[in-house]
N, CA and C atoms as a LAMMPS dump frame, in Angstrom:
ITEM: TIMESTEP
0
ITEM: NUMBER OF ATOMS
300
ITEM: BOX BOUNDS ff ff ff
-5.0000000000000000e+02 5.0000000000000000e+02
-5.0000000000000000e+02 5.0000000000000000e+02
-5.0000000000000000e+02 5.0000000000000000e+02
ITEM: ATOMS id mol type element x y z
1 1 1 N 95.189 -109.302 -149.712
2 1 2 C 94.407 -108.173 -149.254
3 1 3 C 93.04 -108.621 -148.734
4 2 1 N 92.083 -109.29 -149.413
5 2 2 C 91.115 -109.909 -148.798
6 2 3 C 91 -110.868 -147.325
7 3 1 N 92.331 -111.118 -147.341
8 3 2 C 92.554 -112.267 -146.103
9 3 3 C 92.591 -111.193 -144.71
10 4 1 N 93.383 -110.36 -144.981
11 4 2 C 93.364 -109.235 -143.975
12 4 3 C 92.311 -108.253 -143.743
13 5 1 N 91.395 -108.052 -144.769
14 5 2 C 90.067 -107.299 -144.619
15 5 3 C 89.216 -107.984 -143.786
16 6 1 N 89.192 -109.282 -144.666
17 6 2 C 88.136 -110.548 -143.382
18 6 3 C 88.451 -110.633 -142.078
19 7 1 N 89.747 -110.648 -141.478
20 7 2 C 90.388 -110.828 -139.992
21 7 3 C 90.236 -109.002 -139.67
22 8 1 N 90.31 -108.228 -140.227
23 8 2 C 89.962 -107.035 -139.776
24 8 3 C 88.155 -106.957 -139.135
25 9 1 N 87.707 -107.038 -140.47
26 9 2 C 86.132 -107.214 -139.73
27 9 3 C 86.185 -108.544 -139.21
28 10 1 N 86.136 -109.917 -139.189
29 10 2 C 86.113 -110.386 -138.191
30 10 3 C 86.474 -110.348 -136.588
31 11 1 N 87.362 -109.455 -136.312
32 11 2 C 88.084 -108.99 -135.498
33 11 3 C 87.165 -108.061 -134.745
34 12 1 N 86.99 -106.874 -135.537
35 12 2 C 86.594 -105.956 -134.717
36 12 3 C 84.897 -106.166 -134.324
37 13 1 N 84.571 -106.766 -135.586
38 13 2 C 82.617 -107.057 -134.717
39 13 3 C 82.779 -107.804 -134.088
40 14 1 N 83.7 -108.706 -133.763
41 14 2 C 83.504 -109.962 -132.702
42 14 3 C 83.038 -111.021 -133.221
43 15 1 N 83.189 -111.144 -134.711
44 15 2 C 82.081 -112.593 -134.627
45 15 3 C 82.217 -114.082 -134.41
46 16 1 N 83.496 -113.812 -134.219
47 16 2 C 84.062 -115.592 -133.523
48 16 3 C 84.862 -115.236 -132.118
49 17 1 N 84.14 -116.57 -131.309
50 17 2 C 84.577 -116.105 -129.901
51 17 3 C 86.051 -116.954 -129.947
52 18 1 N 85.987 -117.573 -130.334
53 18 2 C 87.09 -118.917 -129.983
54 18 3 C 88.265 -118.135 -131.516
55 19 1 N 89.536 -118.18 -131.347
56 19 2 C 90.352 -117.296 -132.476
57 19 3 C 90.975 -118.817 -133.358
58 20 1 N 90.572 -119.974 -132.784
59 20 2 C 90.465 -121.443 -134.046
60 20 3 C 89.627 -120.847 -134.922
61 21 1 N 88.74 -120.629 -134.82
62 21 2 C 87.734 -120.654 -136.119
63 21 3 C 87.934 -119.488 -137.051
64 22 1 N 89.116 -118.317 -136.598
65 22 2 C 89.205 -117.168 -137.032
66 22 3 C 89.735 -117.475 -138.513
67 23 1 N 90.748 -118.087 -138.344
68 23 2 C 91.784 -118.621 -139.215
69 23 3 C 91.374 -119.046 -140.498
70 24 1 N 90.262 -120.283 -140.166
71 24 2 C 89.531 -121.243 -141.287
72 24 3 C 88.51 -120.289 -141.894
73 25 1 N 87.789 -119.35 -141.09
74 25 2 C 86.862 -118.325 -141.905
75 25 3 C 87.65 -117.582 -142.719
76 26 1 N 88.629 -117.43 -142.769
77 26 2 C 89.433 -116.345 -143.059
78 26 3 C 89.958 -116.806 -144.633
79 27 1 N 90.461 -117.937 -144.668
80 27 2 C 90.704 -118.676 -145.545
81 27 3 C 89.507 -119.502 -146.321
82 28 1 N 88.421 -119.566 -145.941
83 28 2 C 87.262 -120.204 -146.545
84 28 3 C 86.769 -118.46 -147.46
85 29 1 N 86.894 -117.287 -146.806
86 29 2 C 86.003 -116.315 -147.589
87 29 3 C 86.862 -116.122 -148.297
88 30 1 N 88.359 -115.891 -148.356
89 30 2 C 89.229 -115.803 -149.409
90 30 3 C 88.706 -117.185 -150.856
91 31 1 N 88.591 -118.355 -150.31
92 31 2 C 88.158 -118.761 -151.577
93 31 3 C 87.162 -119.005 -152.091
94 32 1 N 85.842 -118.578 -151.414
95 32 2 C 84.542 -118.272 -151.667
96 32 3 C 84.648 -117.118 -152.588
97 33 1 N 85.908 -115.631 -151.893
98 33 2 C 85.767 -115.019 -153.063
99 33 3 C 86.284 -115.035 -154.356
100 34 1 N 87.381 -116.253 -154.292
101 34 2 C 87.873 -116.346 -155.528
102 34 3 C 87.283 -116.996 -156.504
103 35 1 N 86.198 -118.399 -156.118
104 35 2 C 85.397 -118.78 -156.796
105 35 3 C 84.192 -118.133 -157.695
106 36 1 N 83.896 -117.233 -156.483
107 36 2 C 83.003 -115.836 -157.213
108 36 3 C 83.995 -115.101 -158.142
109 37 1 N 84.535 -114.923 -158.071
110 37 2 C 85.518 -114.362 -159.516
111 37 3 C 85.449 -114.853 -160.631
112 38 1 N 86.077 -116.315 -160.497
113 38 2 C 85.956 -117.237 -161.293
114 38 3 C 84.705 -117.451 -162.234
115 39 1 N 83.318 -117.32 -161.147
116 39 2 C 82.24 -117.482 -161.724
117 39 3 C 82.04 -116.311 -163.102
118 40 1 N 82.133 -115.027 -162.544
119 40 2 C 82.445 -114.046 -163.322
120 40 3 C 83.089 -114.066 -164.4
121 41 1 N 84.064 -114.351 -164.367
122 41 2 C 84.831 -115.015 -165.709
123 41 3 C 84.393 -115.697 -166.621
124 42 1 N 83.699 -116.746 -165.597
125 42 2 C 83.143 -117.604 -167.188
126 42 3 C 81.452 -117.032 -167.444
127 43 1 N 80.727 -116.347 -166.941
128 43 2 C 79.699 -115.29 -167.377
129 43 3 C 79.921 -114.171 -168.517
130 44 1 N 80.87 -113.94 -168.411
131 44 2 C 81.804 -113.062 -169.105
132 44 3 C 81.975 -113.441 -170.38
133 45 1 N 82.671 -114.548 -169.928
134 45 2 C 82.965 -115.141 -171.41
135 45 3 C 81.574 -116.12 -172.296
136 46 1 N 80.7 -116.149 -171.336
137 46 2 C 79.762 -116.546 -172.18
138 46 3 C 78.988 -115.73 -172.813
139 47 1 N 78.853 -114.543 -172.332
140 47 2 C 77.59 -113.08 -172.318
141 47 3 C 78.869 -112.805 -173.779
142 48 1 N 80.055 -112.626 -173.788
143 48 2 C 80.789 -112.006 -174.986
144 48 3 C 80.732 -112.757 -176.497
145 49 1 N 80.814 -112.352 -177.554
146 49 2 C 81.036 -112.568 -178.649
147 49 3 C 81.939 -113.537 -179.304
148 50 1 N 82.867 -113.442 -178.236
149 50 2 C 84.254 -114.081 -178.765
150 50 3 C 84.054 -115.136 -178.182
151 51 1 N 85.241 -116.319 -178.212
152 51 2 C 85.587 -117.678 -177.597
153 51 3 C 85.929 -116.784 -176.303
154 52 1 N 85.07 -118.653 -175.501
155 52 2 C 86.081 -118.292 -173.997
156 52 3 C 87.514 -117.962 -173.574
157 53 1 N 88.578 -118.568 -174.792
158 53 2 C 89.601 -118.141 -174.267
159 53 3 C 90.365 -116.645 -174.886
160 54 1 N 89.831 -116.517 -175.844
161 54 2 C 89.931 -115.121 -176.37
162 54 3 C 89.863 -113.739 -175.151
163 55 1 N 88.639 -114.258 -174.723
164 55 2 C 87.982 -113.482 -173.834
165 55 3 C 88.924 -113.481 -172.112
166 56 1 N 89.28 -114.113 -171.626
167 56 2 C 89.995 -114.767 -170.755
168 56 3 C 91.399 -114.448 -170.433
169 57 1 N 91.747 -114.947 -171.923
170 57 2 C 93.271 -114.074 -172.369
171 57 3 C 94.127 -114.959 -171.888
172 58 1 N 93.396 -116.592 -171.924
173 58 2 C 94.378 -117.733 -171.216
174 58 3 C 94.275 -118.894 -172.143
175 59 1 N 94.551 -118.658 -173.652
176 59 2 C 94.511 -119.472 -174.264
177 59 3 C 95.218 -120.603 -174.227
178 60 1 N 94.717 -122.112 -174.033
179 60 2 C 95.189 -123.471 -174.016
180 60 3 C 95.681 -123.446 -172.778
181 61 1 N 95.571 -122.579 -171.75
182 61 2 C 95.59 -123.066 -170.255
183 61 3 C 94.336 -123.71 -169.884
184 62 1 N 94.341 -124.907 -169.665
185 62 2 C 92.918 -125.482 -169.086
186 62 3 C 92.736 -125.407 -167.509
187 63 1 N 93.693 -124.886 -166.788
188 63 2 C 94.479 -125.224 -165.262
189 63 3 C 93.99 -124.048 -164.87
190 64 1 N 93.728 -122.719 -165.362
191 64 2 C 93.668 -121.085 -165.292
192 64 3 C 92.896 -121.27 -164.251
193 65 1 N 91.214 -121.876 -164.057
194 65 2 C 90.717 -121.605 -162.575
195 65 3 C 91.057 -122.434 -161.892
196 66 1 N 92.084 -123.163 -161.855
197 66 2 C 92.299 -124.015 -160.344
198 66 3 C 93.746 -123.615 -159.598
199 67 1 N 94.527 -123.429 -161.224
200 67 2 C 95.654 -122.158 -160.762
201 67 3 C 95.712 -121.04 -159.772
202 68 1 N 93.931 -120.107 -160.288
203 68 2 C 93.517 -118.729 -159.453
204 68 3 C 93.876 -119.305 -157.964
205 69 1 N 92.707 -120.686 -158.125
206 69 2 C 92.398 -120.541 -156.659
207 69 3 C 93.362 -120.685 -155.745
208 70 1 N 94.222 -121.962 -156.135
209 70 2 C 95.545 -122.288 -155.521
210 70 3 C 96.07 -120.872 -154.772
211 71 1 N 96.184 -120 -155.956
212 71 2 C 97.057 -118.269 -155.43
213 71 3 C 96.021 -117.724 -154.762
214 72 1 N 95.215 -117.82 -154.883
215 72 2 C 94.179 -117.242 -153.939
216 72 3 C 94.028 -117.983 -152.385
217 73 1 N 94.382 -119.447 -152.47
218 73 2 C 94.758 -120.29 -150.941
219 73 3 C 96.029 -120.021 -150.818
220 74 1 N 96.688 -119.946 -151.244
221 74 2 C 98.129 -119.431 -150.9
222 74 3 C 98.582 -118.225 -149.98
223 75 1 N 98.159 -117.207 -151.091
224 75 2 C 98.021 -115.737 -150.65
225 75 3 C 97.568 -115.639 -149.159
226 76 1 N 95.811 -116.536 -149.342
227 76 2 C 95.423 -116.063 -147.715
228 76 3 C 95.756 -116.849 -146.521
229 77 1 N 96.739 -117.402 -146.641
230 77 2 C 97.597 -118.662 -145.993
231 77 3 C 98.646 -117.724 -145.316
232 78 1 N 99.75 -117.808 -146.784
233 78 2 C 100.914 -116.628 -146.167
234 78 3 C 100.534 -115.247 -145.657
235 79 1 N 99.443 -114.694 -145.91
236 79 2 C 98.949 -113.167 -145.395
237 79 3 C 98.905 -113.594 -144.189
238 80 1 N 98.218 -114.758 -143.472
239 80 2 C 97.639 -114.57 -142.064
240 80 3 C 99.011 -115.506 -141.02
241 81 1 N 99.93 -115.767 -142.117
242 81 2 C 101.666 -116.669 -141.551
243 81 3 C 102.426 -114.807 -141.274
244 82 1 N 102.206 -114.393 -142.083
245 82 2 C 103.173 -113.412 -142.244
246 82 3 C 103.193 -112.061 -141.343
247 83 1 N 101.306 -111.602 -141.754
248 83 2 C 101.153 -110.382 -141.052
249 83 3 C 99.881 -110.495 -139.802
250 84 1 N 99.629 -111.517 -139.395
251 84 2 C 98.775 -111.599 -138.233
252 84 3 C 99.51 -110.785 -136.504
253 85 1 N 100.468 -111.175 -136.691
254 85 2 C 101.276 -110.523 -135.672
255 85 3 C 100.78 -108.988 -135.225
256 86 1 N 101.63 -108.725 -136.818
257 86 2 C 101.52 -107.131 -136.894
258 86 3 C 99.965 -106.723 -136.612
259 87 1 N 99.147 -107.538 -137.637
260 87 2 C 97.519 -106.643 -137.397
261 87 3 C 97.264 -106.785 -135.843
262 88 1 N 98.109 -107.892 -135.243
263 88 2 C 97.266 -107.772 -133.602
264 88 3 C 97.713 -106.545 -132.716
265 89 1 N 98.893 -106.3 -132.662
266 89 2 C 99.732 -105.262 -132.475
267 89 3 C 99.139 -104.082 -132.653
268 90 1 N 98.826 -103.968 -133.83
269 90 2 C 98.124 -102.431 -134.367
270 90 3 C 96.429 -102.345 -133.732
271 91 1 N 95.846 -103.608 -133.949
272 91 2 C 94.487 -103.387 -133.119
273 91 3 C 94.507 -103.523 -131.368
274 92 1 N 95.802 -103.876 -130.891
275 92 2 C 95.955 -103.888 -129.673
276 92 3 C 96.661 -102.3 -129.008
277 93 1 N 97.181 -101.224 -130.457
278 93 2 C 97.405 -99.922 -129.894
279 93 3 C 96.162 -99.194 -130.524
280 94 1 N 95.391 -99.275 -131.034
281 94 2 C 94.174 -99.074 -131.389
282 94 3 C 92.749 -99.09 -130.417
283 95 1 N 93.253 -99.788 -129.388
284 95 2 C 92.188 -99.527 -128.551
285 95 3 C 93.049 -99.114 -127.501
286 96 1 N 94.198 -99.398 -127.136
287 96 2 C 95.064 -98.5 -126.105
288 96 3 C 94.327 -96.545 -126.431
289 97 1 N 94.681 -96.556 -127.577
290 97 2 C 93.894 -95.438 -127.872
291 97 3 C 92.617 -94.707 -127.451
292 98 1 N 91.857 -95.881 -127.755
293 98 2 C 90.611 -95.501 -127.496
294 98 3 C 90.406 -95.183 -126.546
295 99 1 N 90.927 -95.929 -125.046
296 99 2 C 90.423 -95.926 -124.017
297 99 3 C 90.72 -95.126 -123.114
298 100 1 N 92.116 -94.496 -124.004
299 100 2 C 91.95 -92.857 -123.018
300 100 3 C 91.221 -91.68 -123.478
């Protein structure tokens, strides 16, 4: 879902002229935001009472944030393999629209 929000607004403000660089932004904010998650997590678990993994709910997984991120590069990998097509399609009858 994030991978397709980013190529949505990237898309429609224009902010990359060249559609190479669309791709790699697209996949860099997906794991910028997953790292920010991550960060959260372990704030979380430090600000709380309990052990980190109590708190976490990933006891004796030591792998849990590199796991996230992996699914989080994954996800915005196959999102933009899978449904880039379609989003161009839909923003290409989207301004068919507009312009009458």
């Amino acid at each position: 879902i994030p991978a397709m929000i980013a190529r949505e607004l990237l898309l429609r403000l224009h902010v990359v002229q060249r559609r190479g660089w669309l791709e790699f932004l697209i996949v860099s904010f997906c794991l910028a935001l997953s790292a920010f998650y991550e960060l959260i997590e372990w704030w979380v678990a430090l600000a709380s009472d309990e052990a980190a993994e109590a708190c976490l709910g990933t006891p004796g997984y030591v792998w849990d944030t590199q796991s996230d991120r992996a699914w989080a590069l994954s996800g915005a990998i196959l999102s933009l393999l899978l449904l880039s097509r379609l989003h161009d399609r839909q923003l290409e009858q989207l301004a068919r629209r507009q312009a009458n």
